[in-house]
Structure formats: structure tokens, C-alpha cells
DRENROPA-179552 format. One line per 3 residues: number of its first residue (from 1); their letters; for each residue x, y, z of N, C-alpha, C, O. Coordinates in pm, whole numbers, padded with zeros to 5 digits, m for minus. Atoms other than C-alpha are relative to their C-alpha. Example, Ala and Ser with C-alpha at 12.3 -4.5 7.8 and 13.67 -1.06 7.14 Angstrom:
1	as	00089/m00119/00000/01230/m00450/00780/00090/00120/00000/00194/00118/00066 | m00082/m00119/m00006/01367/m00106/00714/m00077/00109/00073/m00026/00220/00090
//
This chain:
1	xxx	m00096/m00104/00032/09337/06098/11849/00062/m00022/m00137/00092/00062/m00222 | m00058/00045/00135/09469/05922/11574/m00067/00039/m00142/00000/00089/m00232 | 00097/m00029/00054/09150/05960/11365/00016/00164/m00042/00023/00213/m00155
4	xxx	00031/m00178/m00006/09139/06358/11439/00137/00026/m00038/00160/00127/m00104 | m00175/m00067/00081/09522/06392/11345/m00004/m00020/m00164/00020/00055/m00258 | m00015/00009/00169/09484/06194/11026/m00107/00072/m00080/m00097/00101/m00199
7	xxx	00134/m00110/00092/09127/06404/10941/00046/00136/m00038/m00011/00196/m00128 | m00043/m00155/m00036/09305/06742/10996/00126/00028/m00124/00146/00123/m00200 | m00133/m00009/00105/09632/06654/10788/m00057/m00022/m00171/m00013/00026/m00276
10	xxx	00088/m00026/00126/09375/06567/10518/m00036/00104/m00091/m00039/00116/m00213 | 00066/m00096/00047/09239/06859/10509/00098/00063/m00051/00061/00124/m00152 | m00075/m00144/00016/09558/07083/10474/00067/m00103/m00146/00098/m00050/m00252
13	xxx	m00064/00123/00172/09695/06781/10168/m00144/00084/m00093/m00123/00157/m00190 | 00064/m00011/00147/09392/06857/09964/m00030/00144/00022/m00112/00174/m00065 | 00023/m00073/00017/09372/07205/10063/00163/00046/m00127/00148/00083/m00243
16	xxx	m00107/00026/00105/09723/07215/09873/m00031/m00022/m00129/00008/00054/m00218 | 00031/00094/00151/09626/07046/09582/m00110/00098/m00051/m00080/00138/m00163 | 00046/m00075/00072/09355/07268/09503/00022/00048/m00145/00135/00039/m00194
19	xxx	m00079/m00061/00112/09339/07435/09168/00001/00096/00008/m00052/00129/00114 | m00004/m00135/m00024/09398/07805/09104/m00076/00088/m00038/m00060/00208/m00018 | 00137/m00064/00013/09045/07876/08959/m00028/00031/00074/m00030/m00033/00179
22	xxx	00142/m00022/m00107/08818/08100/09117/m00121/m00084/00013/m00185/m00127/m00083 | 00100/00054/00025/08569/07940/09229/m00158/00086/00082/m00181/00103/00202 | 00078/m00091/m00125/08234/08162/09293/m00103/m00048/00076/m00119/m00156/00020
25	xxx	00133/00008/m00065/07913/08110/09526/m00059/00070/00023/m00042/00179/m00033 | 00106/m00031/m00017/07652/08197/09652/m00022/00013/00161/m00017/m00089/00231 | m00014/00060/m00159/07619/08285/10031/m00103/00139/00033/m00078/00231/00112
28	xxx	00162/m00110/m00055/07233/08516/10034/m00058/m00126/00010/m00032/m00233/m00045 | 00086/00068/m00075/06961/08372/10242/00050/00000/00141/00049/00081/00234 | m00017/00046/m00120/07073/08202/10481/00128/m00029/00055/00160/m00047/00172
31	xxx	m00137/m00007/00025/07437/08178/10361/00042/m00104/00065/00135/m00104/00146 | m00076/00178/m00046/07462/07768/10428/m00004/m00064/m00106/00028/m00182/m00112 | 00080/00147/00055/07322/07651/10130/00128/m00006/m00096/00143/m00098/m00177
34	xxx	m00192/00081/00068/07719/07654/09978/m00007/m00115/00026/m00042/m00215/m00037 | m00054/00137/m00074/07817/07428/10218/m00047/m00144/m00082/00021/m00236/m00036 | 00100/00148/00070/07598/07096/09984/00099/00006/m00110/00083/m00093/m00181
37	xxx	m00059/m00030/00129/07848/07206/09704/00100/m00102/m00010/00178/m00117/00084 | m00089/00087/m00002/08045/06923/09565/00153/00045/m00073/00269/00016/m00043 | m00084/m00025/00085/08214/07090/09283/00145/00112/00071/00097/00220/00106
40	xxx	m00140/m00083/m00044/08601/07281/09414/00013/m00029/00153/00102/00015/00226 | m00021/00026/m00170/08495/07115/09789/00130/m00071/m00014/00189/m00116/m00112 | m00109/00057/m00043/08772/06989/09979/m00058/m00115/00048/00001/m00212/00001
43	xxx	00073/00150/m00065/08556/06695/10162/00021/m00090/m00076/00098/m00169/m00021 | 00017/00133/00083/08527/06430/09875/00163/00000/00007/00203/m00089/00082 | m00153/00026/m00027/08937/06474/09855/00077/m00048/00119/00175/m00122/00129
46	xxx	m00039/00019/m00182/08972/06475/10251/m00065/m00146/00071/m00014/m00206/00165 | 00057/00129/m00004/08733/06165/10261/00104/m00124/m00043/00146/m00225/00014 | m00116/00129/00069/08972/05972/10024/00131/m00053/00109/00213/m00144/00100
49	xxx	m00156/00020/m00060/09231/06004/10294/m00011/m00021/00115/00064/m00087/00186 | 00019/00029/m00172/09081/06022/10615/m00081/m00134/00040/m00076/m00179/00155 | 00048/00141/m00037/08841/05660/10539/00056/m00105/00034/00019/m00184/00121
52	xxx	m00089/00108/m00030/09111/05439/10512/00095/m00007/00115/00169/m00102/00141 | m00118/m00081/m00142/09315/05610/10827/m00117/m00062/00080/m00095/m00159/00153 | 00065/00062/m00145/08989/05547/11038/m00030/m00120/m00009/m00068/m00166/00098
55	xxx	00038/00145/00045/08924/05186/10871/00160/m00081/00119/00165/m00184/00186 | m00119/00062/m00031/09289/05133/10999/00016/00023/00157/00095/m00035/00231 | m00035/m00051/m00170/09258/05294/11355/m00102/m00117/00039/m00053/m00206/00108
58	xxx	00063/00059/m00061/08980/05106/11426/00008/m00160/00017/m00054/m00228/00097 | m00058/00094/00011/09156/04803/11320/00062/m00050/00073/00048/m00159/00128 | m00122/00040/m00125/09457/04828/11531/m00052/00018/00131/00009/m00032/00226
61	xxx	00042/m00008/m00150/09239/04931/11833/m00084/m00158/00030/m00080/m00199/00146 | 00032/00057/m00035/09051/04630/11794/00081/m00170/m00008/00044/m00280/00033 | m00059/00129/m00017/09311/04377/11733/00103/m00002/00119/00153/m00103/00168
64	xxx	m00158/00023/m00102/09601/04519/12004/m00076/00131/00082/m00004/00198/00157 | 00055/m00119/m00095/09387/04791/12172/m00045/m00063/00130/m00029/m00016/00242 | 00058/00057/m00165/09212/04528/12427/m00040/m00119/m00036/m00106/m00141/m00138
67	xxx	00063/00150/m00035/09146/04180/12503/m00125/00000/m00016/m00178/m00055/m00113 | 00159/00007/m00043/08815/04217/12599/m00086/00081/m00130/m00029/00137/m00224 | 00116/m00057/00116/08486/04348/12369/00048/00141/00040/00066/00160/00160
70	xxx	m00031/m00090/00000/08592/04703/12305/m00164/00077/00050/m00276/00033/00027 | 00153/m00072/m00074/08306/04950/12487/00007/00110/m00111/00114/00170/m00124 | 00036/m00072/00112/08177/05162/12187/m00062/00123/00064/m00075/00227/00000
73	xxx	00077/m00142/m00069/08003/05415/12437/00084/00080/00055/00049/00196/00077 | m00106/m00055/m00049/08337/05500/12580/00039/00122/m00051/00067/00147/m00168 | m00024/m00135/00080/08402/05858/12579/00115/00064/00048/00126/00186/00031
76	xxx	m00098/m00057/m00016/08738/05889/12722/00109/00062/m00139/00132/00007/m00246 | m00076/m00077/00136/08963/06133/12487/m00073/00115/m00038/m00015/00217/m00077 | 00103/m00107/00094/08641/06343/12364/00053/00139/00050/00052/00233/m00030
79	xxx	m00006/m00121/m00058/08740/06618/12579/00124/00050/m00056/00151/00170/m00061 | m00165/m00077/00043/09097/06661/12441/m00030/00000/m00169/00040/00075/m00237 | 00036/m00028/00134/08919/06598/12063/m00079/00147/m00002/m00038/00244/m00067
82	xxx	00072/m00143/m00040/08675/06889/12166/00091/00093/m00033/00092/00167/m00131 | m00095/m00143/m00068/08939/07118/12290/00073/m00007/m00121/00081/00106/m00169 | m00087/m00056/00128/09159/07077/11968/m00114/00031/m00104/m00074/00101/m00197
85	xxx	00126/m00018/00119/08821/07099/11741/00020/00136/00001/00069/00215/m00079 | m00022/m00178/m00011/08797/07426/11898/00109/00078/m00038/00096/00176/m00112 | m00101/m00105/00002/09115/07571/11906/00030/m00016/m00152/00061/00089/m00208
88	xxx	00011/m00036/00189/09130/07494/11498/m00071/00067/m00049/m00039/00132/m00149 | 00080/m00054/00075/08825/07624/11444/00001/00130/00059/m00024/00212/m00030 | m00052/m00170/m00026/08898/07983/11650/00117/00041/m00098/00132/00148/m00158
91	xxx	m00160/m00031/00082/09241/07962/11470/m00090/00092/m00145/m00076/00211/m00174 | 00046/m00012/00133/09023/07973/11128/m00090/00129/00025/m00043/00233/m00021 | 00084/m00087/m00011/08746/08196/11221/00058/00157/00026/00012/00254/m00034
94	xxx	m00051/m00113/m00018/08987/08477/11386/00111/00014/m00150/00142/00132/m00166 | m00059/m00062/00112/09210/08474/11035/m00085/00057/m00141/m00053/00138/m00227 | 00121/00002/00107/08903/08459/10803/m00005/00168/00048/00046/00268/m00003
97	xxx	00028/m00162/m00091/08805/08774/11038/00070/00058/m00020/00028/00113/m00122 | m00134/m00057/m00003/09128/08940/11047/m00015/m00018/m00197/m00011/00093/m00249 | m00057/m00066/00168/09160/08916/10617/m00134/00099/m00025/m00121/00206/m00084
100	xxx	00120/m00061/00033/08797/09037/10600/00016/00182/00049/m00030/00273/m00020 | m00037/m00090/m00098/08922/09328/10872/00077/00097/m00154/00065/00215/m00188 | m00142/m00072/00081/09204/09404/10587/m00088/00007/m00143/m00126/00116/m00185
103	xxx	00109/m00025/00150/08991/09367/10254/m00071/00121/00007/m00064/00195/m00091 | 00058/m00099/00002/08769/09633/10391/00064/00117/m00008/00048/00196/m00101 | m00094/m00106/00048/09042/09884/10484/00058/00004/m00127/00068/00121/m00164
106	xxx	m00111/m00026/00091/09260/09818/10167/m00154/00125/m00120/m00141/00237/m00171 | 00051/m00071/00065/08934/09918/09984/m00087/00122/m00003/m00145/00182/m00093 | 00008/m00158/m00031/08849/10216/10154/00106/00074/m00040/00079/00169/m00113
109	xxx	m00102/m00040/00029/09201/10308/10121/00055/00050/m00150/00115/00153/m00182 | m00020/m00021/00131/09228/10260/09759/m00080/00076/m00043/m00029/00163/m00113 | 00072/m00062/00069/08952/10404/09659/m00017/00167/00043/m00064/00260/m00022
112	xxx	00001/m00210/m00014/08981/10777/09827/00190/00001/m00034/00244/00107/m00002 | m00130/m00058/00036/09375/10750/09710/m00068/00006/m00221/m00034/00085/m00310 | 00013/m00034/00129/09211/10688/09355/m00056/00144/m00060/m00021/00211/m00157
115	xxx	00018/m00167/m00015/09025/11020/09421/00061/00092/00010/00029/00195/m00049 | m00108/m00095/00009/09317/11200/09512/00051/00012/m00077/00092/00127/m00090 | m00094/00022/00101/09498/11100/09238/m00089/00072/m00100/m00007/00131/m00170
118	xxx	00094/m00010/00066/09200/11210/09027/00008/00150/m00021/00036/00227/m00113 | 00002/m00157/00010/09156/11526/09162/00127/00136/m00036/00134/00250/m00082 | m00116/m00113/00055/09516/11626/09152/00055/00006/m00150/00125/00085/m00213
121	xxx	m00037/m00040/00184/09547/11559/08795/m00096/00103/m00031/m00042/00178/m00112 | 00076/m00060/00077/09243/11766/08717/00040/00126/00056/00067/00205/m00034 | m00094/m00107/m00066/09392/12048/08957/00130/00039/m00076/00164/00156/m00090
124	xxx	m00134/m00058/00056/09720/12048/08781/m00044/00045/m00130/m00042/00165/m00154 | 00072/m00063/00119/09552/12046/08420/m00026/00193/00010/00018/00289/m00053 | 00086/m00129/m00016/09351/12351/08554/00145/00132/00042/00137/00247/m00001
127	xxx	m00076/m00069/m00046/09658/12519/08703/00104/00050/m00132/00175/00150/m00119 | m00091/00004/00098/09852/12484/08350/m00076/00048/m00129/m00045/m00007/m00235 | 00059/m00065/00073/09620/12693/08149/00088/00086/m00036/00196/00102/00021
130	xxx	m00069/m00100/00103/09729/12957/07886/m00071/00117/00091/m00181/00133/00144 | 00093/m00187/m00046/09695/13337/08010/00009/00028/m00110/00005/00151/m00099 | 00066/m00100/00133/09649/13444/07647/m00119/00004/00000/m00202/m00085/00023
133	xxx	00170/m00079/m00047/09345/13647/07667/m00097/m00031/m00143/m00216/m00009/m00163 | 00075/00036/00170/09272/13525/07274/m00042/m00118/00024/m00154/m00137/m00025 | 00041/00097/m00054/09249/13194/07427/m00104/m00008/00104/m00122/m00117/00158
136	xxx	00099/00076/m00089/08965/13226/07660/m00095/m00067/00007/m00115/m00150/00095 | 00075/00089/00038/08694/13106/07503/00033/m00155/00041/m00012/m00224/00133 | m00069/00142/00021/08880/12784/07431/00041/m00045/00146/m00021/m00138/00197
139	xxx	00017/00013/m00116/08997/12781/07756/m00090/m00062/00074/m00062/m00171/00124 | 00102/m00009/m00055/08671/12792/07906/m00076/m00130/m00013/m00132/m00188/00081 | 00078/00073/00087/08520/12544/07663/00070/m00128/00074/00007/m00209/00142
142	xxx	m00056/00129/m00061/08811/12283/07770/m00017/m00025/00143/m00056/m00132/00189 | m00021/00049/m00164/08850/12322/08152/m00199/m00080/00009/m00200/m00201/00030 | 00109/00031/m00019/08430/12266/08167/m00019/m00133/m00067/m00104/m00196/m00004
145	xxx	00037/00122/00040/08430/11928/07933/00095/m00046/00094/00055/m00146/00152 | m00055/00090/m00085/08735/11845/08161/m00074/m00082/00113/m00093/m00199/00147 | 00054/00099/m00157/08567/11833/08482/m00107/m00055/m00040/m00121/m00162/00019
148	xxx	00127/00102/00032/08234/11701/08325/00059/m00139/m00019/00003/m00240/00024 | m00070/00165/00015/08483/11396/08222/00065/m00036/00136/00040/m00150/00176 | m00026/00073/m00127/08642/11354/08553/m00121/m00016/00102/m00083/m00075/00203
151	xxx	00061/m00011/m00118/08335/11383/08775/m00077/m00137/m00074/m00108/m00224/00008 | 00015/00113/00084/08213/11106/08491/00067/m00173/00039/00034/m00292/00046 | m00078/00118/00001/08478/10915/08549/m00036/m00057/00148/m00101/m00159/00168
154	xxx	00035/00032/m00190/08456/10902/08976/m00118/m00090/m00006/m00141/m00198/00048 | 00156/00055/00007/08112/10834/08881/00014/m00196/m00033/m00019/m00304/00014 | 00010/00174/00093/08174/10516/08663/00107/m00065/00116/00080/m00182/00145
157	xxx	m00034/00094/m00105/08411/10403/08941/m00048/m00064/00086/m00029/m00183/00113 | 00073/00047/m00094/08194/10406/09191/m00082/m00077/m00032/m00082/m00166/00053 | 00055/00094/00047/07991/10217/09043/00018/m00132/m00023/m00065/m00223/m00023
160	xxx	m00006/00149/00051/08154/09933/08947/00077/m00049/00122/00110/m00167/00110 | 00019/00048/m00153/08239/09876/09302/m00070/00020/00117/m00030/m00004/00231 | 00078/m00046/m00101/07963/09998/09480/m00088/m00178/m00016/m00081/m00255/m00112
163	xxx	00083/00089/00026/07714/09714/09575/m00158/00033/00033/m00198/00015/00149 | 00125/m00101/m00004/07358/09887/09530/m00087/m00058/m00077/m00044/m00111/m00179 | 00092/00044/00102/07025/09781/09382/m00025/00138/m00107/m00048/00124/m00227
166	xxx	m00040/m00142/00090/07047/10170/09241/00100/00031/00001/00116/00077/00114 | m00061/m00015/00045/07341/10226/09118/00001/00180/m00026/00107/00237/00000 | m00004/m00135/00069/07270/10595/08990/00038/00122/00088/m00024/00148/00191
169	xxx	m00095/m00094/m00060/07488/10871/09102/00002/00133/m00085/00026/00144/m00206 | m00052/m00110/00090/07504/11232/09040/00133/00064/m00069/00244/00080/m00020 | m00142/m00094/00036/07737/11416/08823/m00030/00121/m00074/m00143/00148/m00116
172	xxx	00037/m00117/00087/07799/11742/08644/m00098/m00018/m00139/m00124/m00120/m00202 | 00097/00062/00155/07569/11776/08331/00086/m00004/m00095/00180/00075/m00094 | m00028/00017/00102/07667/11653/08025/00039/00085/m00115/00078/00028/m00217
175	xxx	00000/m00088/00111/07701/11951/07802/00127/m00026/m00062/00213/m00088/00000 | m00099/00061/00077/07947/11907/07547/00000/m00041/m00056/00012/00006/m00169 | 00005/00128/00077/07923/11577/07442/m00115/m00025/m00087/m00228/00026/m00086
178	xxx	00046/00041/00134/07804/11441/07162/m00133/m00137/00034/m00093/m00241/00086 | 00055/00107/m00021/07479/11210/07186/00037/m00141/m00032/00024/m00246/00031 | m00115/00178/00060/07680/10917/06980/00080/m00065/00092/00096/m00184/00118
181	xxx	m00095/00081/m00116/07933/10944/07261/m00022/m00077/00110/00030/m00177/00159 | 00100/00063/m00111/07680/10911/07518/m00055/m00129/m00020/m00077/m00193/00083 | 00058/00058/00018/07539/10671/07365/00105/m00173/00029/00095/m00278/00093
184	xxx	m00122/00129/00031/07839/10423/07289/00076/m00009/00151/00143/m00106/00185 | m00027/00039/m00147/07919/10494/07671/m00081/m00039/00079/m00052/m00016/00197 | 00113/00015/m00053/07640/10392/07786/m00019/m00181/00012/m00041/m00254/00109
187	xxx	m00039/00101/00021/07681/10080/07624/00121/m00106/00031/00114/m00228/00015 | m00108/00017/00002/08011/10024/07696/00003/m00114/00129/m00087/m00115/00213 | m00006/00087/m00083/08157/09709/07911/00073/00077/00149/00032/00036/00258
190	xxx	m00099/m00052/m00034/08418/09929/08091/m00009/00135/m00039/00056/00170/m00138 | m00054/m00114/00049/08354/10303/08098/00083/00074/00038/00112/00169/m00035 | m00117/m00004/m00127/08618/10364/08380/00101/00045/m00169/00132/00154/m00219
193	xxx	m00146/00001/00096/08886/10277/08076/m00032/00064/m00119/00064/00093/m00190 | 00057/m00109/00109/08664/10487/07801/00025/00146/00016/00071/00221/m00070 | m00006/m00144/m00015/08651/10814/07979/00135/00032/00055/00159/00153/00060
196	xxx	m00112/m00036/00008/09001/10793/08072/00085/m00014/m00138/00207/m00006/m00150 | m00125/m00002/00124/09116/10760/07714/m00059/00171/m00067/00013/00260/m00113 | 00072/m00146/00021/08886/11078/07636/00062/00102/00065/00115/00190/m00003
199	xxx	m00080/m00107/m00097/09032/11291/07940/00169/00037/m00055/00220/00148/m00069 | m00089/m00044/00050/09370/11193/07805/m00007/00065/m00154/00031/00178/m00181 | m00008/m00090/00103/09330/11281/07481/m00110/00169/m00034/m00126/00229/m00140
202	xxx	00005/m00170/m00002/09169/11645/07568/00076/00050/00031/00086/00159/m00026 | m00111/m00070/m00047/09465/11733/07749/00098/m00056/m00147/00193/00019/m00169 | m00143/m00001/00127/09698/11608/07416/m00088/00144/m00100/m00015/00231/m00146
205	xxx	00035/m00079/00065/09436/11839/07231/00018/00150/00047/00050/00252/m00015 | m00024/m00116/m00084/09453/12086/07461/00156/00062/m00034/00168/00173/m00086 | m00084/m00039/00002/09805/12107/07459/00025/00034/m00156/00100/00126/m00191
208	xxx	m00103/m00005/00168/09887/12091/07075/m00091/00165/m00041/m00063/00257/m00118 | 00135/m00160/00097/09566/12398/07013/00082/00087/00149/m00008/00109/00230 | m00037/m00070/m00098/09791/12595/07301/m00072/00057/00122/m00043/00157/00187
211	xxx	00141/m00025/m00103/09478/12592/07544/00085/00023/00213/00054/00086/00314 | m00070/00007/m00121/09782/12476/07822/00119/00061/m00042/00166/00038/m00154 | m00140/00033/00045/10101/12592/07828/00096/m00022/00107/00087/00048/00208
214	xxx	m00065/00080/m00097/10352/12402/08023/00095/m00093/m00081/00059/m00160/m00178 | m00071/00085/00058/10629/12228/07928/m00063/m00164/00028/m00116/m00197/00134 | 00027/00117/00015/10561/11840/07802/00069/m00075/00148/m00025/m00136/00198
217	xxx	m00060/00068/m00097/10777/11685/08107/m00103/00051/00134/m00155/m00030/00211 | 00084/00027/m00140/10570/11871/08393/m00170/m00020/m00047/m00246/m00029/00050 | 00105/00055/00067/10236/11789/08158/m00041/m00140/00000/m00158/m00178/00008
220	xxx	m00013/00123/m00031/10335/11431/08178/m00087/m00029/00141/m00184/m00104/00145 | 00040/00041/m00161/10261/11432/08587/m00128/m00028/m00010/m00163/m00142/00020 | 00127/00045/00055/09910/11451/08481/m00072/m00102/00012/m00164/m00138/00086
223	xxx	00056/00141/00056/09883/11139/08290/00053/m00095/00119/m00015/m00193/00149 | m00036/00124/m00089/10096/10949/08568/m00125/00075/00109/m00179/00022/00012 | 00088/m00005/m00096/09825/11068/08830/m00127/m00060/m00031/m00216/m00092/00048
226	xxx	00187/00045/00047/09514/10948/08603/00056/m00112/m00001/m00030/m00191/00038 | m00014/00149/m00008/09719/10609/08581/m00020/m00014/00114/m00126/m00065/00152 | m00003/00057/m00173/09798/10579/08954/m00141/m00037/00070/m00167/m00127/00150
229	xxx	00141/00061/m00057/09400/10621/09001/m00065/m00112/m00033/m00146/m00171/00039 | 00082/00103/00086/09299/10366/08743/00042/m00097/00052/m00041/m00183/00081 | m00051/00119/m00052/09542/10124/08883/m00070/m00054/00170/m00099/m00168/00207
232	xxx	00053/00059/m00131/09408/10143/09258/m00163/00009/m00047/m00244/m00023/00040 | 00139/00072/m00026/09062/10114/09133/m00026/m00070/m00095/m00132/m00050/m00155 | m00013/00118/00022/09139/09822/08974/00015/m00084/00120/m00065/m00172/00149
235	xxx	00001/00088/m00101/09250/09678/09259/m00091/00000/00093/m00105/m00112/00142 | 00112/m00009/m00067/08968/09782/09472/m00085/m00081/m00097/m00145/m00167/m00032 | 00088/00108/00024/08765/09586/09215/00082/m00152/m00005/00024/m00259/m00023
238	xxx	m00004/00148/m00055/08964/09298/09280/m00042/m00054/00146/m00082/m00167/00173 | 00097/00039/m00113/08844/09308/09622/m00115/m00038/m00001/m00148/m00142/00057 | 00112/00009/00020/08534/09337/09535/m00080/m00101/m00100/m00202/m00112/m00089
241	xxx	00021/00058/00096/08505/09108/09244/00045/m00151/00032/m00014/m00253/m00006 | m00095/00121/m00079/08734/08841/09415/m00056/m00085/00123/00007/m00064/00227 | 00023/00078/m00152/08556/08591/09698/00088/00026/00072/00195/00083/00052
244	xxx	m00131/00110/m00067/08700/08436/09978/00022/m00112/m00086/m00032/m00113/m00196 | m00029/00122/00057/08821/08114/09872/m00103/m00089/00046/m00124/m00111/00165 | 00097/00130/m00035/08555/07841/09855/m00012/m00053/00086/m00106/m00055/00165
247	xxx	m00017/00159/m00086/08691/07554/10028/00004/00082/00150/m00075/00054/00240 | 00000/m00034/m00131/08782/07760/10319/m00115/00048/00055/m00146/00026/00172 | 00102/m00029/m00056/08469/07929/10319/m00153/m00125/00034/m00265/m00106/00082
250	xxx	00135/00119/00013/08229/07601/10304/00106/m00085/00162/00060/m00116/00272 | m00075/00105/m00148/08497/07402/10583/m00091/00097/00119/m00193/00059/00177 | m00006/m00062/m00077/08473/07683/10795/m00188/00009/00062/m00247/00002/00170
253	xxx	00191/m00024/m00047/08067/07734/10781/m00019/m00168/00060/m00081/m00190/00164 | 00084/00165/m00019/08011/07319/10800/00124/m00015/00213/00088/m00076/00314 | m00052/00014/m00112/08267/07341/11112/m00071/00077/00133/m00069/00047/00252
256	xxx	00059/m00078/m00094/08078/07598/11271/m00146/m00049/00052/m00190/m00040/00166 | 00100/00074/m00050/07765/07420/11253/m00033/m00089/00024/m00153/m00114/00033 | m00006/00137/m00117/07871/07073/11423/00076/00083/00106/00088/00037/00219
259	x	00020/m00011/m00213/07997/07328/11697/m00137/00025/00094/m00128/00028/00217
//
């Protein structure tokens, strides 16, 4: 018992100590072959602490534990080591489960509020058009590169959190744009944060060539709706971009397979 108390308190000391790097892996195939990983493990730290604890148990059992030759086959205790093995390792497995449970919702969640947010900016835009009848052309010309840039944009979101060996998604056609632009977006690290600097600045063009008219204060709402989306699908790619945590995920697999 002594042994399994001081192995356990090990673990949660050097899970502490950790550093606050990510650390990433690798868990296709067969999703064990982490577990061999020395580099951000907790074991070589948990070793340091738990050898000298069992060097010392086995010490005091054999100098004040019994008179007689200690019986090494003796398996009284195992059943109450068992039974706490287990109930740590359900503990771990049902919270692992349970964040995995919540990772998935948050990023369903985020990502159709980033859509909403999306759509109601391009809805309000559209709603804050000029009725001058000299303006329709222009009109016409803007609302159609709009939505080609927002259905652009959805596009490039999905993407950079989808996990797909094709990637390629429809959107409106391109007309409009400029092959240079295409081109330099194409390239681009981040076009998420490209085609939202484009969207905003058609609506500043828009507004200054009188294409909208609407006062600047309810014009604003707009731009806070294209932020609010950018921000939750950011955070949906931190889900997605973000492990579990290493150590917990390598304990947890190497625990599961000495049950």
C-alpha cells in the first residue's frame, strides 16, 4: 500500500511541474506507439520519486515487517491495490471522456454561431442599401462581390478546421476579382483574416461612394458581427489545433494496457 500511495503522489508532483509547452503526437495506427515517448513524459520524473519510496518500503518490511524469511509469492493486499488501480483509472478515463464530450460540442457550437454572425452581417449590409435608382448598377456590382466574399470566407473557415484528405468546398463563382487577388489568396497563410479585411473594406467603400446609406453607428453593427465570427472560429481552431495534453494522454493509454 505504501508503494501504490507513494507511486500515485508521484505522479500528480510531476504532473505539476510540467512545463506549459504544447507538446504534440502522434496517435494514427494503432494509437500506442506515443506511449515509448520519453521527451514531456511524466514516468522518468515519477520514477525519480517512486524508486527510492519502494527501495525504502521494502526495507522497512524486511527489517521490522517479520522475523521470519519474508514470502515473496504472498499476495495478500493485491485485491485492495487492484480495486484502487481501478477506481483511478475510471476516475481518468470518465474525465478524459467527459472533456472530449465538451471539445466536440463547444466546436459545433462555435462554429454555426460563427455562421450566424456571418450571415447577419451580410443581411444587414444588404438591408442598408441606397434606394437611389442612379445607384443601381453600383449597387448591384457591390452586394454580388459581397456575398462572393462571404461565402469565400465560410469557405476558408471550414477549412482550416475541417479534417479531410479533400479539403475542396464549393462556393459562389469568383467574378469580380482580380486574378492577382486570387492569386496572392491562394497563397496566403491565413485567408480567413485576408478576406475579412477585403469584406471590411467594401463596406467602408461602399459607404463613402453612397452605395449604403445608413448612419455610421448602425453600420458599425456590421463590423462587430464579422469580428464576433472571426473570434469563435478562432477558437474552434483552438480545439482543433490544440491536443489533449501528452502526459495525461500516454499515462492514461500505458494504464489501460496493464489493465
Amino acid at each position: 500500500t505504501l508503494l501504490f500511495q507513494s507511486f500515485w503522489l508521484a505522479l500528480l508532483v510531476a504532473f505539476r511541474s510540467l512545463s506549459t509547452a504544447m507538446i504534440e503526437y502522434d496517435t494514427s495506427g494503432v494509437g500506442v506507439g506515443f506511449i515509448f515517448r520519453v521527451k514531456g513524459s511524466v514516468f522518468p520524473k515519477a520514477m525519480m520519486w517512486a524508486l527510492p519510496n519502494m527501495c525504502l518500503c521494502f526495507l522497512l518490511h524486511w527489517l521490522w515487517g517479520s522475523s521470519t524469511k519474508p514470502d515473496w509469492a504472498a499476495t495478500d493486499g493485491m485485491q485492495s491495490i487492484w480495486t484502487g488501480y481501478t477506481g483511478v483509472l475510471g476516475f481518468l478515463i470518465v474525465f478524459r471522456s467527459n472533456q472530449a464530450y465538451m471539445r466536440f460540442w463547444d466546436g459545433v457550437t462555435l462554429i454555426n454561431q460563427a455562421r450566424g454572425e456571418w450571415y447577419n452581417a451580410v443581411s444587414s449590409v444588404f438591408a442598408f442599401r441606397s434606394r437611389n435608382p442612379q445607384k443601381h448598377d453600383a449597387i448591384n456590382n457591390f452586394q454580388q462581390l459581397f456575398v462572393r466574399l462571404a461565402s469565400m470566407l465560410y469557405c476558408s473557415a471550414l477549412q482550416q478546421v475541417c479534417d479531410l484528405e479533400n479539403d475542396t468546398l464549393e462556393i459562389i463563382k469568383t467574378d469580380g476579382m482580380s486574378e492577382e487577388s486570387l492569386e496572392y489568396l491562394q497563397g496566403a497563410n491565413d485567408r480567413c483574416e485576408i478576406i475579412l479585411q477585403w469584406i471590411q473594406r467594401a463596406i467602408v467603400e461602399a459607404e463613402a461612394g453612397k452605395v449604403l446609406k445608413v448612419p455610421p453607428p448602425i453600420l458599425s453593427r456590421s463590423f462587430q458581427e464579422l469580428s464576433r465570427g472571426i473570434v469563435n472560429l478562432n477558437n474552434v481552431r483552438k480545439i482543433r489545433e490544440i491536443q489533449f495534453p501528452f502526459p495525461y494522454a500516454q499515462m492514461v493509454t500505458c494504464m489501460l494496457l496493464v489493465h
